[in-house]
C-alpha positions, 0 to 999 in steps of 0.5 A: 565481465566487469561493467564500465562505470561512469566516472561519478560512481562513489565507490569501487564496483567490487561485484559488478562480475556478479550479473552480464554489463547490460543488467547493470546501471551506475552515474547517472543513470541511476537517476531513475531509481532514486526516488520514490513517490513521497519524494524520499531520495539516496545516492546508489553505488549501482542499480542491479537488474537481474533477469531470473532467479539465478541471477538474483542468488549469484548478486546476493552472494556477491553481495554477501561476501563483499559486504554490499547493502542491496535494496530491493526495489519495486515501483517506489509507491510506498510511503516509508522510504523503504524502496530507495537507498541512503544518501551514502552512495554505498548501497546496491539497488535492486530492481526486478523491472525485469523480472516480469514474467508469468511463470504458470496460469492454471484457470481451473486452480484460480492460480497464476504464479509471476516473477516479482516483477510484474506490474498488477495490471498486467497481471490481471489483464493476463488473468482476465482472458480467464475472467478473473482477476487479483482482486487488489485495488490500489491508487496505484500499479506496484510490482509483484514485489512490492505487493508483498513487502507492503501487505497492501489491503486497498480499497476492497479488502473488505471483501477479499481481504489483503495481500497475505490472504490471496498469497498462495505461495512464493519464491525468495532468495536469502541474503545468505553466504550461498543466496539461498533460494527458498522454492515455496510457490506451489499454488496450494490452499492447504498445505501444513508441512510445517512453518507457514515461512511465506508469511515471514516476507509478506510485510516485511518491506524486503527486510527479510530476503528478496521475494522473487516470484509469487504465486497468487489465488485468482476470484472471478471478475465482478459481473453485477455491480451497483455504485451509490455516494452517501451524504452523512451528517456525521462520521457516527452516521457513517459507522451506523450505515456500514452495519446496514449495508453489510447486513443486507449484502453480506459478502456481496459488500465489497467497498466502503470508502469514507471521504471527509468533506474538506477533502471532497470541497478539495476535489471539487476545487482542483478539478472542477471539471469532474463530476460529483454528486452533491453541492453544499450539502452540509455533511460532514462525510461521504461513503462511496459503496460498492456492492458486487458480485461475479454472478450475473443478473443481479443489478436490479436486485442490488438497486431494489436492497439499496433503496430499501436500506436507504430508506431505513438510513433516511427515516433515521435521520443520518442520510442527507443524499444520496446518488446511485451511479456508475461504479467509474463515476464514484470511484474516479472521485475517490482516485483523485483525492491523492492528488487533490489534497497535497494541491499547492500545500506541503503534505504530511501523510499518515496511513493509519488504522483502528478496529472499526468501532474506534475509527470514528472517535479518533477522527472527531478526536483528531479534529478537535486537536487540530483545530486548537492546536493548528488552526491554519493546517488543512485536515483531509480524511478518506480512506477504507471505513470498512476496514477501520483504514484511515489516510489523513493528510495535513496540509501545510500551506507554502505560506506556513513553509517556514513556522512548519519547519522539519523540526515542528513536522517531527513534533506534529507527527509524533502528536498524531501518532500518540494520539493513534496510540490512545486510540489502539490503532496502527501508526503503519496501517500498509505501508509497513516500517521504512527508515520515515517510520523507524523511530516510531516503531521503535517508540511505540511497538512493544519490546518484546515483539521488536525482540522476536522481529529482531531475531528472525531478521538476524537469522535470515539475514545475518550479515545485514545486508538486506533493506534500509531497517534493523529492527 
């Protein structure tokens, strides 16, 4: 049955039989699915909402032979612009909202396998009814879908790693003549039968074909925790403590977040009703700590080791302060800086990455160009110091709106991402390419990699049809 389009569809719907009328949105109502949380924004020939697997395959070989983009869609939480169409108005939108169920639970297997779909929270509140979890955590609640296309790492990679390690498995549909579903979802931890393919759609942003369920490996949620807020007098004090704590925890270390102090005075000033540790202390960055395990019992001890190292870190000299408290009192501090820091301001955000040894010297690094260089702009830095994660924020005041132009934006990013070049770092840490990343992937990946990346994709996806990037 042909879907009724609504009078402000740019284009003929060719292939609108592919999928029922009800799985179809266009005009307006498209509206939703157009943005994402960075404020990128297109134009949709439509928004496809399929409802299984087969329904996918059906829209992708529709697709294929009328010759129709698909964008494949999760929460929009990304940073890149990779989840929304161009401006256009010829690309197809596809949302797997409802795509969303739990496919198999297998409590003895630590597995669960879900349609791509499915919010992360809903997943581990399915998964907690067994006491365990995915043990991803992120500021926000992407699908299943997105998960993959980002590799997210969140704030406990640390410990469990990012999404590739807790992929045991996964389902996609290539965007091939015959939307070509590729089964690889069976929950297994070994299985060397040939080329491990699942890992060419994890982190590819959809570039690769649309990942339609995933089966995941499940940990036990955490039964002991303890939570402490560290003041340093430098980011070298910071670096100097993390090797403390992993060598008196080990594998029980499962967080080390470092907040900037500009970026905590932010958090104090934009919601002063929330509760943090220390005022005027003097430091130049904080570390929220988390030590966790799924054994129960252990609160006492993990105090007792805590304090221990503490001591060592205050007779050193590097410690100003520091809190032990409630994991949800530390990490609601940590969860609002995003908001926060781009508080009346237009925010340039970057997600970068080093090996842990030089995380800290290109922080003092950027500091020091920044303060020559842009003396009125804002630097805010937290992020995943266990992991050498770095998210910086500049932040142009309204004021600067007009000398800050498109123009000096472009030239201030490329500055910063040369400045991640000197540095051995990732201009893309997890958020992966998207058309907002394109050019600097292109500037600064080698050829010969973008090569190998760009025959792959044309073997996969040889008419392109898929994502908003060519390598």
């Amino acid at each position: 049955m042909q879907a009724n389009l609504s009078i402000d569809s740019p284009a003929p719907f060719s292939f609108s039989a592919a999928l029922p009328e009800h799985a179809w949105l266009t005009g307006s109502a498209c509206a939703p699915y157009l943005t994402d949380v960075m404020q990128h924004s297109g134009a949709a020939l439509a928004v496809a909402l399929p409802e299984s697997t087969a329904h996918l395959s059906e829209l992708v070989r529709s697709a294929f032979a009328q010759g129709v983009r698909l964008i494949p869609q999760g929460e929009r939480t990304g940073l890149v612009g990779a989840a929304v169409p161009d401006r256009s108005g010829k690309q197809c939108v596809v949302s797997l909202a409802r795509m969303n169920r739990v496919r198999d639970f297998d409590p003895l297997n630590r597995s669960i396998t879900v349609d791509a779909g499915m919010r992360l929270s809903d997943l581990n509140r399915h998964a907690a009814a067994a006491g365990l979890c995915l043990p991803l955590d992120l500021g926000s609640n992407p699908s299943v879908g997105g998960l993959i296309g980002s590799n997210a790492g969140g704030s406990r990679l640390l410990k469990y790693g990012d999404v590739r390690r807790n992929v045991l498995g996964l389902e996609a549909v290539l965007a091939d003549r015959d939307g070509t579903v590729l089964d690889m979802l069976a929950p297994l931890r070994k299985n060397n039968t040939g080329l491990d393919l699942k890992q060419i759609f994890i982190g590819a942003g959809g570039a690769h074909g649309v990942v339609s369920a995933v089966s995941f490996a499940l940990a036990p949620v955490e039964r002991s925790t303890l939570a402490i807020f560290i003041a340093f007098h430098t980011y070298a004090d910071a670096a100097l403590a993390l090797q403390h704590f992993e060598d008196t925890f080990g594998e029980m270390l499962s967080a080390y977040e470092f907040i900037s102090a500009s970026a905590l005075a932010r958090v104090r000033q934009t919601f002063p009703a929330l509760s943090t540790p220390f005022d005027n202390t003097g430091a130049a960055c904080f570390a929220l700590v988390e030590i966790a395990s799924a054994m129960t019992g252990l609160d006492t001890l993990f105090e007792t080791r805590a304090l221990e190292v503490l001591e060592t870190l205050g007779h050193d000299g590097g410690v100003i302060d520091a809190a032990l408290g409630a994991s949800e009192r530390f990490w609601r501090i940590r969860d609002s800086l995003p908001l926060a820091v781009v508080h009346d301001a237009l925010p340039l955000s970057f997600d970068v990455s080093f090996a842990r040894g030089t995380l800290v010297p290109f922080l003092e690094d950027t500091g020091r160009w920044l303060a020559a260089a842009h003396a009125p702009l804002q630097c805010y830095e937290f992020g995943h110091f266990g992991d050498g994660g770095c998210h910086l924020i500049i932040a142009i005041p309204h004021a600067l709106a007009g000398a800050y132009g498109p123009m000096r934006q472009i030239g201030l990013r490329s500055e910063l991402y040369e400045r991640v070049r000197k540095f051995g770092g990732s201009f893309s840490a997890e958020h992966g390419i998207g058309p907002s990343n394109l050019a600097y992937y292109r500037k600064l990946v080698p050829e010969g990699v973008r090569t190998t990346a760009r025959a792959i994709q044309g073997a996969l996806d040889p008419a392109h049809l898929m994502g908003r990037f060519r390598y």
